[in-house]
TORNU-142842 format. One record per residue (C-alpha): x, z, y; residue in one letter; residue number from 1. Coordinates in Angstrom, 1 decimal. Each point is the difference from the previous one (the first is absolute). Layout:
// residues N
> px;pz;py;r;k
> X;Z;Y;a;NUM;
...
***
This chain:
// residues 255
> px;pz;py;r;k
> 8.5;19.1;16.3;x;1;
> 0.6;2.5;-2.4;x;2;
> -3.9;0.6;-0.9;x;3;
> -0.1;-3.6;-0.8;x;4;
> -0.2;-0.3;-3.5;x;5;
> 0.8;-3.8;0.4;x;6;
> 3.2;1.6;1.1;x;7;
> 0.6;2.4;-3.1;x;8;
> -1.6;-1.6;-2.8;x;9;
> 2.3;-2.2;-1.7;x;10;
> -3.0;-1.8;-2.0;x;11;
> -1.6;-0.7;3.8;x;12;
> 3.0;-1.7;0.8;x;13;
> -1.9;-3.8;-0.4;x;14;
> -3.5;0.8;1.0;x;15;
> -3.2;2.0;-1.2;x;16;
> -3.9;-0.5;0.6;x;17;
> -1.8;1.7;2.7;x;18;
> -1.8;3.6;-1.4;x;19;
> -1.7;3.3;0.7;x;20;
> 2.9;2.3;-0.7;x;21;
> 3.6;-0.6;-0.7;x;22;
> 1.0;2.3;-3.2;x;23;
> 3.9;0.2;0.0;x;24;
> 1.4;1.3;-3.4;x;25;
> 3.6;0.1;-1.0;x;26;
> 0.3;-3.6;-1.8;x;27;
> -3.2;-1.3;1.2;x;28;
> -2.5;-0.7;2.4;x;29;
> -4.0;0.2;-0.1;x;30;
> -2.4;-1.4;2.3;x;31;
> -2.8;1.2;-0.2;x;32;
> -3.8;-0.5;1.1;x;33;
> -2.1;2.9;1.0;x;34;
> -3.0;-2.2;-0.9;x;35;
> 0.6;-0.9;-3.3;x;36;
> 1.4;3.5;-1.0;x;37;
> 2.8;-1.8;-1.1;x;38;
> 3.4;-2.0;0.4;x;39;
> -0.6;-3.1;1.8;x;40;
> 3.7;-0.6;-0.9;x;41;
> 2.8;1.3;-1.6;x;42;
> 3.6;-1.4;0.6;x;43;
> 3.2;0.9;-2.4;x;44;
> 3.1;-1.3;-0.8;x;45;
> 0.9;0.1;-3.8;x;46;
> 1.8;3.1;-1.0;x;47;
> 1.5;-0.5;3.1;x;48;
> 3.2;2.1;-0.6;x;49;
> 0.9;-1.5;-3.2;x;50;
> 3.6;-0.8;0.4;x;51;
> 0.6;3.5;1.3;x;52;
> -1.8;2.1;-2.8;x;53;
> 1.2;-1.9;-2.8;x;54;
> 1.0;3.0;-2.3;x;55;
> -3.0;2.0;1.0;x;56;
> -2.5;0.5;-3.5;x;57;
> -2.9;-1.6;1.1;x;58;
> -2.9;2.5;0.9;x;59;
> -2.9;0.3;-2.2;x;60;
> -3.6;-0.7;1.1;x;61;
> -1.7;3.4;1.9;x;62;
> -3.5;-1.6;-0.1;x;63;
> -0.6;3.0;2.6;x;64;
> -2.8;-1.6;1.6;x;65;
> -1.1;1.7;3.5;x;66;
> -1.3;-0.6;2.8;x;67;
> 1.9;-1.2;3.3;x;68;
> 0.0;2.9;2.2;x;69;
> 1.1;-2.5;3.5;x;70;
> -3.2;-1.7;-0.3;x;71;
> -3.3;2.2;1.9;x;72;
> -2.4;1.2;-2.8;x;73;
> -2.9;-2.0;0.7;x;74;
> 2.2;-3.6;-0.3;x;75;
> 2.0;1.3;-3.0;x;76;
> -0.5;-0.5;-4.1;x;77;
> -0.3;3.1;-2.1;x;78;
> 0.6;0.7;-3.7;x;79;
> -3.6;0.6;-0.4;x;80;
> -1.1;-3.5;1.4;x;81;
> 1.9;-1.8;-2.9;x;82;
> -1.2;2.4;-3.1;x;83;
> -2.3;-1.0;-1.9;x;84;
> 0.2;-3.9;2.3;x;85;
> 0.9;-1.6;-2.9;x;86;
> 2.2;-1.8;1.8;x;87;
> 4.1;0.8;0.0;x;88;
> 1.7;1.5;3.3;x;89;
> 2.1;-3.3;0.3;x;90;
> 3.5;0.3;1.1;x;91;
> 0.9;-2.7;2.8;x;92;
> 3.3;1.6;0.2;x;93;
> 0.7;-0.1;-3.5;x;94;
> 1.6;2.9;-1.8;x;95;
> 2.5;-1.9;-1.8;x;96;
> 1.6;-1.4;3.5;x;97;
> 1.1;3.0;0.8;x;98;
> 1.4;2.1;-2.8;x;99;
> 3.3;1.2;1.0;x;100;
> -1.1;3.5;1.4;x;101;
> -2.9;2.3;-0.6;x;102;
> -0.7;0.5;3.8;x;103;
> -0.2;-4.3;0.1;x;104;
> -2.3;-0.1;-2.9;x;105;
> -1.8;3.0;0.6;x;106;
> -1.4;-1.6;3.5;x;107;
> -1.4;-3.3;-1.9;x;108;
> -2.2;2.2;-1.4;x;109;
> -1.8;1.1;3.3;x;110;
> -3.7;-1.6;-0.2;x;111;
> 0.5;-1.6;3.5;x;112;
> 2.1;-2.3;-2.3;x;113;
> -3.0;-0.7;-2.4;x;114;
> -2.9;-2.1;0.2;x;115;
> -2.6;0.0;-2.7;x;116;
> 0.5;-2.8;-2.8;x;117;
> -1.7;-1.3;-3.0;x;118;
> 2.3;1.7;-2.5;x;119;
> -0.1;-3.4;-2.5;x;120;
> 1.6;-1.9;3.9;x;121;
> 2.4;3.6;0.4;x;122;
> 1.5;0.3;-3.2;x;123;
> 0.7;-4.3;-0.9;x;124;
> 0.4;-2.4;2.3;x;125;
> 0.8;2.1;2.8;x;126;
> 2.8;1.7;-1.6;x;127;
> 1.2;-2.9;-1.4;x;128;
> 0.3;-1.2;3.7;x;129;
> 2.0;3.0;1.1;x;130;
> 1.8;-0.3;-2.8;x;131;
> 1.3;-4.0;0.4;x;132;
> 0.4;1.5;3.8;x;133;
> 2.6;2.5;-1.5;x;134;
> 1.9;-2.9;-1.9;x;135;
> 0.3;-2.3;2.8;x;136;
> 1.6;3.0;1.8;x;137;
> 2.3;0.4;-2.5;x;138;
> 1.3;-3.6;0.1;x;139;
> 3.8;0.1;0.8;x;140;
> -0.9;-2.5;3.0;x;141;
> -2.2;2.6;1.8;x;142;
> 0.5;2.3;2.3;x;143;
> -2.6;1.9;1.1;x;144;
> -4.4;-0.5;-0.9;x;145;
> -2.7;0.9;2.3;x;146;
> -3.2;0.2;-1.0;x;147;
> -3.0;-0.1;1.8;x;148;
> -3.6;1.3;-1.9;x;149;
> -3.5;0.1;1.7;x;150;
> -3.1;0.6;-1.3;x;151;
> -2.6;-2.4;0.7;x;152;
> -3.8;-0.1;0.6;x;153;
> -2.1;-3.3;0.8;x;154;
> -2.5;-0.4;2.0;x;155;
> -2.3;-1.8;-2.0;x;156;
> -0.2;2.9;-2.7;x;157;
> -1.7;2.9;-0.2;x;158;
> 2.6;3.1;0.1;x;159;
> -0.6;2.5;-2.5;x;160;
> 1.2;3.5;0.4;x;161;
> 1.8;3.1;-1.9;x;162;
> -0.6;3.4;1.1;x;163;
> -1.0;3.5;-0.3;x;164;
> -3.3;1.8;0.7;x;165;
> 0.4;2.5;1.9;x;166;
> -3.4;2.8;0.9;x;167;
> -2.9;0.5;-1.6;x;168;
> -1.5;-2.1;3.1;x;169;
> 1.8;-3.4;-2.0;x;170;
> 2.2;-0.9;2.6;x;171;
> 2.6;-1.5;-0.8;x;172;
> 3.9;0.6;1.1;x;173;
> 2.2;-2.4;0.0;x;174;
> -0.7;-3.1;-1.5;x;175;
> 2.7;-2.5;-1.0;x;176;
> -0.7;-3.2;0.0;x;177;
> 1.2;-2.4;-3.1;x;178;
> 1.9;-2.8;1.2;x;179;
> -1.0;-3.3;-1.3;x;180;
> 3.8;-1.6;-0.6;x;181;
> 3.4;1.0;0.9;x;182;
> 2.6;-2.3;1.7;x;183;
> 3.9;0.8;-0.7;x;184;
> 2.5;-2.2;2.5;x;185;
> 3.3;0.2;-1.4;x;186;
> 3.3;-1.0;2.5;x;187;
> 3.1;0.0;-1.9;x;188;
> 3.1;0.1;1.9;x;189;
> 3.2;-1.5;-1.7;x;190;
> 3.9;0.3;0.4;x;191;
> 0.1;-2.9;2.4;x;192;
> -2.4;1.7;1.6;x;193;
> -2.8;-2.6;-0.5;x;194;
> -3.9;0.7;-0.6;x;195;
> -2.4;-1.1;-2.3;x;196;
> -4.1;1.0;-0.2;x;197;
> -2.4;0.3;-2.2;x;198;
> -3.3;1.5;0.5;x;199;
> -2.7;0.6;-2.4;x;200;
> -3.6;1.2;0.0;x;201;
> -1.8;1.1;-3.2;x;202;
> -3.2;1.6;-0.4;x;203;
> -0.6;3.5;-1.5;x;204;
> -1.2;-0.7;-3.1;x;205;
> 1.5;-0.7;-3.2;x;206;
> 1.6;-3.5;0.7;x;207;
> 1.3;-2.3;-3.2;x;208;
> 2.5;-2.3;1.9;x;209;
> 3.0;-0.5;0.9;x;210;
> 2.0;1.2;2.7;x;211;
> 0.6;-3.1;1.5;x;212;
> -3.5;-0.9;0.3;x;213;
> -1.0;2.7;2.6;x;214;
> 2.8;-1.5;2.7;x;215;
> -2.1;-0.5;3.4;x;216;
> 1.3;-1.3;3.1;x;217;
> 1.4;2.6;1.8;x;218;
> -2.0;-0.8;3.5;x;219;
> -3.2;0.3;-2.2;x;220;
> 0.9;3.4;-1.6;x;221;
> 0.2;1.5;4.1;x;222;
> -3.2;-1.3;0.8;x;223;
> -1.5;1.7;-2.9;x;224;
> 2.2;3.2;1.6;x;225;
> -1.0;-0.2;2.9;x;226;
> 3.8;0.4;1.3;x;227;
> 3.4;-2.3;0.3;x;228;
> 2.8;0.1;-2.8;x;229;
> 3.4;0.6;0.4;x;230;
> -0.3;-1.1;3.5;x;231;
> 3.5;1.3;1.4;x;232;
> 1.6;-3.3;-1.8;x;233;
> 0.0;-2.8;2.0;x;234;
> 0.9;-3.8;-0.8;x;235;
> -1.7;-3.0;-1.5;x;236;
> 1.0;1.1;-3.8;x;237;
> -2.0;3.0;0.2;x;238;
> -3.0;-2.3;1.8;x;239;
> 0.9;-2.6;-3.3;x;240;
> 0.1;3.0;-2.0;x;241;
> -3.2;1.7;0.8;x;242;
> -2.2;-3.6;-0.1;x;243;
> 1.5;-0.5;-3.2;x;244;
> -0.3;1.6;-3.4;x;245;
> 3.3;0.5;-1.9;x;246;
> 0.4;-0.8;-3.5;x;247;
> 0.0;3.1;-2.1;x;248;
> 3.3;1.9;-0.9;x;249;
> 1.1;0.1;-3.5;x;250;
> -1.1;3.0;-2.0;x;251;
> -0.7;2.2;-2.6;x;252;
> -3.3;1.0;-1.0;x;253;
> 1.3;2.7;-2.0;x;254;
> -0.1;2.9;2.9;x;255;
***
Protein backbone atom coordinates (compact mmCIF):
# COMPACT_ATOMS: atom_id res chain seq x y z
CA UNK A 1 0.00 0.00 0.00
CA UNK A 2 1.06 3.30 -0.63
CA UNK A 3 0.59 4.58 3.21
CA UNK A 4 2.83 1.76 4.16
CA UNK A 5 5.99 3.25 5.06
CA UNK A 6 7.53 -0.38 4.90
CA UNK A 7 6.70 0.23 1.41
CA UNK A 8 8.40 3.79 0.93
CA UNK A 9 11.10 3.83 3.25
CA UNK A 10 14.22 2.53 1.85
CA UNK A 11 15.92 2.17 5.45
CA UNK A 12 12.50 -0.15 6.42
CA UNK A 13 13.40 -2.23 3.71
CA UNK A 14 14.91 -5.19 6.33
CA UNK A 15 12.80 -4.77 9.37
CA UNK A 16 12.13 -2.13 12.24
CA UNK A 17 10.80 -2.57 15.94
CA UNK A 18 7.28 -2.25 16.88
CA UNK A 19 6.42 1.70 18.17
CA UNK A 20 3.88 4.38 19.02
CA UNK A 21 4.19 6.48 15.99
CA UNK A 22 6.04 6.04 12.73
CA UNK A 23 7.99 9.49 11.94
CA UNK A 24 8.92 9.41 8.16
CA UNK A 25 11.61 12.00 7.20
CA UNK A 26 13.41 12.26 3.92
CA UNK A 27 16.58 10.00 4.65
CA UNK A 28 15.31 8.48 7.81
CA UNK A 29 12.88 6.98 9.90
CA UNK A 30 11.90 7.53 13.71
CA UNK A 31 9.87 5.33 15.81
CA UNK A 32 8.78 6.73 18.33
CA UNK A 33 7.14 6.04 21.90
CA UNK A 34 4.38 8.32 23.14
CA UNK A 35 5.38 7.02 26.69
CA UNK A 36 8.76 7.83 26.91
CA UNK A 37 8.40 11.21 25.03
CA UNK A 38 10.92 9.91 22.89
CA UNK A 39 12.32 7.67 19.91
CA UNK A 40 11.97 4.16 20.75
CA UNK A 41 14.04 3.80 17.47
CA UNK A 42 15.55 5.47 14.81
CA UNK A 43 16.63 3.68 11.52
CA UNK A 44 19.08 5.33 8.71
CA UNK A 45 21.17 4.43 6.13
CA UNK A 46 24.57 6.20 6.02
CA UNK A 47 24.51 9.22 3.92
CA UNK A 48 22.50 7.24 1.95
CA UNK A 49 22.95 9.11 -1.45
CA UNK A 50 26.57 9.22 -1.33
CA UNK A 51 27.47 8.11 -4.81
CA UNK A 52 24.96 10.43 -6.24
CA UNK A 53 25.98 13.73 -4.38
CA UNK A 54 29.51 13.36 -4.61
CA UNK A 55 30.42 17.00 -5.74
CA UNK A 56 27.95 18.54 -3.39
CA UNK A 57 30.06 20.77 -0.40
CA UNK A 58 29.04 19.15 2.43
CA UNK A 59 26.44 21.15 4.58
CA UNK A 60 27.47 22.68 7.71
CA UNK A 61 25.84 21.76 11.14
CA UNK A 62 22.32 23.99 11.82
CA UNK A 63 22.22 22.88 15.43
CA UNK A 64 18.44 24.34 14.99
CA UNK A 65 17.08 22.38 17.67
CA UNK A 66 13.03 22.27 17.66
CA UNK A 67 10.53 20.54 18.57
CA UNK A 68 8.73 17.80 16.26
CA UNK A 69 5.59 19.30 15.35
CA UNK A 70 3.93 15.29 14.03
CA UNK A 71 4.12 14.26 17.54
CA UNK A 72 0.65 15.49 19.92
CA UNK A 73 1.95 18.09 22.52
CA UNK A 74 1.47 16.27 25.54
CA UNK A 75 3.88 13.00 24.20
CA UNK A 76 6.40 15.43 22.58
CA UNK A 77 10.00 17.04 23.98
CA UNK A 78 10.38 20.75 24.04
CA UNK A 79 13.35 23.03 24.03
CA UNK A 80 12.53 24.10 27.55
CA UNK A 81 12.57 20.45 28.93
CA UNK A 82 16.35 20.13 28.06
CA UNK A 83 17.61 23.76 29.32
CA UNK A 84 19.09 23.95 32.09
CA UNK A 85 18.91 19.47 32.21
CA UNK A 86 22.36 19.38 32.17
CA UNK A 87 22.15 16.76 30.10
CA UNK A 88 22.90 17.14 25.94
CA UNK A 89 19.83 16.72 23.41
CA UNK A 90 21.59 13.57 21.97
CA UNK A 91 21.39 12.97 18.31
CA UNK A 92 20.44 9.25 17.39
CA UNK A 93 20.41 10.23 13.89
CA UNK A 94 23.64 11.83 13.92
CA UNK A 95 24.36 15.11 12.22
CA UNK A 96 27.34 14.07 10.44
CA UNK A 97 25.38 11.01 8.56
CA UNK A 98 23.73 13.18 6.74
CA UNK A 99 25.51 16.32 5.61
CA UNK A 100 24.96 16.59 1.97
CA UNK A 101 21.92 19.06 2.08
CA UNK A 102 20.64 21.65 4.59
CA UNK A 103 17.02 20.30 4.45
CA UNK A 104 18.79 16.51 5.41
CA UNK A 105 20.74 17.94 8.20
CA UNK A 106 18.46 20.46 9.24
CA UNK A 107 15.81 17.50 10.18
CA UNK A 108 18.50 15.67 12.50
CA UNK A 109 18.16 18.36 14.48
CA UNK A 110 14.34 17.94 15.40
CA UNK A 111 14.22 16.86 19.30
CA UNK A 112 12.08 13.76 18.43
CA UNK A 113 15.62 12.69 17.28
CA UNK A 114 17.23 13.50 20.80
CA UNK A 115 17.27 11.73 24.01
CA UNK A 116 18.92 13.21 26.98
CA UNK A 117 22.64 12.04 27.52
CA UNK A 118 25.38 12.51 30.04
CA UNK A 119 27.36 15.04 27.93
CA UNK A 120 30.99 13.20 29.19
CA UNK A 121 28.90 9.59 27.23
CA UNK A 122 27.59 12.39 24.17
CA UNK A 123 30.57 14.00 23.32
CA UNK A 124 33.37 10.64 23.63
CA UNK A 125 32.60 7.38 23.27
CA UNK A 126 29.50 7.89 21.59
CA UNK A 127 30.87 9.93 18.85
CA UNK A 128 33.63 7.91 18.54
CA UNK A 129 31.08 5.08 17.71
CA UNK A 130 29.36 7.03 15.09
CA UNK A 131 32.34 7.92 13.87
CA UNK A 132 34.11 4.18 13.34
CA UNK A 133 30.28 3.67 11.89
CA UNK A 134 31.12 6.32 9.24
CA UNK A 135 34.51 4.56 8.36
CA UNK A 136 33.20 1.17 7.91
CA UNK A 137 30.79 2.79 5.45
CA UNK A 138 33.33 4.15 3.64
CA UNK A 139 35.22 0.87 3.08
CA UNK A 140 35.50 0.30 -0.71
CA UNK A 141 33.79 -3.24 0.00
CA UNK A 142 30.46 -1.66 1.31
CA UNK A 143 27.58 -0.77 -0.06
CA UNK A 144 25.09 0.59 1.88
CA UNK A 145 24.95 0.91 6.33
CA UNK A 146 21.97 0.81 8.38
CA UNK A 147 21.88 1.74 11.58
CA UNK A 148 19.55 0.99 14.12
CA UNK A 149 19.75 3.32 17.75
CA UNK A 150 17.34 2.85 20.75
CA UNK A 151 17.32 4.23 23.86
CA UNK A 152 17.16 2.05 26.70
CA UNK A 153 15.63 1.95 30.21
CA UNK A 154 15.86 -1.15 32.72
CA UNK A 155 13.69 -2.25 34.84
CA UNK A 156 15.62 -2.75 37.76
CA UNK A 157 16.61 1.14 37.89
CA UNK A 158 15.06 3.87 39.01
CA UNK A 159 14.29 6.38 35.92
CA UNK A 160 15.16 9.80 36.57
CA UNK A 161 13.55 12.52 34.61
CA UNK A 162 14.32 16.02 32.73
CA UNK A 163 11.67 18.50 32.36
CA UNK A 164 10.17 21.83 32.72
CA UNK A 165 7.91 23.36 35.44
CA UNK A 166 5.25 24.62 34.20
CA UNK A 167 2.36 26.84 36.75
CA UNK A 168 2.72 28.27 39.81
CA UNK A 169 0.61 25.13 41.03
CA UNK A 170 4.25 22.95 40.31
CA UNK A 171 3.07 20.68 37.86
CA UNK A 172 5.04 19.61 35.76
CA UNK A 173 4.91 19.33 31.78
CA UNK A 174 6.58 17.00 30.06
CA UNK A 175 8.98 15.05 31.63
CA UNK A 176 11.64 13.12 29.69
CA UNK A 177 12.88 10.39 30.97
CA UNK A 178 16.92 9.66 30.89
CA UNK A 179 17.66 6.49 29.34
CA UNK A 180 19.97 4.33 31.17
CA UNK A 181 22.11 2.93 27.99
CA UNK A 182 21.78 3.11 24.37
CA UNK A 183 22.10 0.12 21.90
CA UNK A 184 23.30 0.82 18.21
CA UNK A 185 22.82 -2.47 15.72
CA UNK A 186 24.72 -1.92 12.79
CA UNK A 187 23.92 -4.21 9.23
CA UNK A 188 26.43 -3.61 6.68
CA UNK A 189 25.49 -4.63 3.33
CA UNK A 190 28.44 -5.36 0.81
CA UNK A 191 29.04 -5.57 -3.09
CA UNK A 192 28.29 -9.26 -3.10
CA UNK A 193 25.49 -8.42 -1.38
CA UNK A 194 26.34 -10.28 1.90
CA UNK A 195 25.57 -9.05 5.60
CA UNK A 196 27.39 -8.65 8.60
CA UNK A 197 26.04 -7.37 12.37
CA UNK A 198 27.15 -5.90 15.08
CA UNK A 199 25.25 -4.62 17.89
CA UNK A 200 26.30 -2.67 20.82
CA UNK A 201 24.88 -1.38 24.07
CA UNK A 202 26.71 1.22 26.17
CA UNK A 203 25.47 3.06 29.05
CA UNK A 204 25.02 6.87 29.29
CA UNK A 205 27.66 7.86 31.15
CA UNK A 206 31.15 8.70 30.47
CA UNK A 207 32.54 5.15 29.44
CA UNK A 208 36.60 4.59 29.29
CA UNK A 209 36.65 1.40 26.94
CA UNK A 210 36.90 0.38 23.93
CA UNK A 211 34.57 -0.08 21.29
CA UNK A 212 34.75 -3.57 20.95
CA UNK A 213 34.02 -4.13 24.50
CA UNK A 214 30.29 -2.96 24.45
CA UNK A 215 29.38 -5.86 21.51
CA UNK A 216 26.16 -7.67 22.89
CA UNK A 217 24.41 -10.37 21.30
CA UNK A 218 22.05 -9.08 19.15
CA UNK A 219 18.88 -11.36 20.58
CA UNK A 220 19.84 -9.76 23.97
CA UNK A 221 19.93 -6.14 22.80
CA UNK A 222 15.79 -6.71 21.53
CA UNK A 223 14.84 -8.05 24.71
CA UNK A 224 16.17 -5.00 26.41
CA UNK A 225 14.03 -3.17 23.39
CA UNK A 226 11.31 -4.59 23.77
CA UNK A 227 11.00 -5.24 19.81
CA UNK A 228 12.70 -7.59 16.92
CA UNK A 229 15.76 -6.35 14.72
CA UNK A 230 16.03 -6.37 11.31
CA UNK A 231 13.39 -8.96 11.07
CA UNK A 232 12.56 -8.80 7.15
CA UNK A 233 16.01 -10.91 6.63
CA UNK A 234 15.51 -14.29 6.79
CA UNK A 235 18.11 -17.35 6.80
CA UNK A 236 20.26 -19.13 9.32
CA UNK A 237 23.29 -16.40 8.87
CA UNK A 238 21.28 -13.71 10.17
CA UNK A 239 20.01 -16.32 13.16
CA UNK A 240 24.24 -17.17 13.40
CA UNK A 241 24.65 -13.57 13.15
CA UNK A 242 22.42 -12.24 15.71
CA UNK A 243 23.48 -15.17 18.52
CA UNK A 244 26.83 -14.16 17.81
CA UNK A 245 28.92 -11.16 18.51
CA UNK A 246 31.17 -10.05 15.54
CA UNK A 247 34.67 -9.08 16.00
CA UNK A 248 35.12 -5.35 15.81
CA UNK A 249 35.90 -3.57 12.43
CA UNK A 250 39.12 -1.90 12.03
CA UNK A 251 39.27 1.76 12.91
CA UNK A 252 40.30 4.99 13.69
CA UNK A 253 39.88 6.62 16.91
CA UNK A 254 40.74 9.87 15.53
CA UNK A 255 36.97 11.01 14.45
Amino acid sequence: MINDPFQMQRELRYGAPVCDQILTGRYFTIGYSWYFRQAKWTLEIINRERNIFTDLPKAKRLNNFRADLRIPGRFRASLDDFKGSGFDRGHLVPSANHNFGDIVNSETFLLSNMSPQHDEFNRKIWAELESAVRQLDSRHDIFETYVLTCPVFYFDRIVETIGKIKGADGVKGNDIPIPHAFIKSVLAEDKRGQLQLWTFEMENKELTGKLGDYLVQTYDAEELVGGRFWDRVSGGDIHLQKKNKNKMWEYSDIP
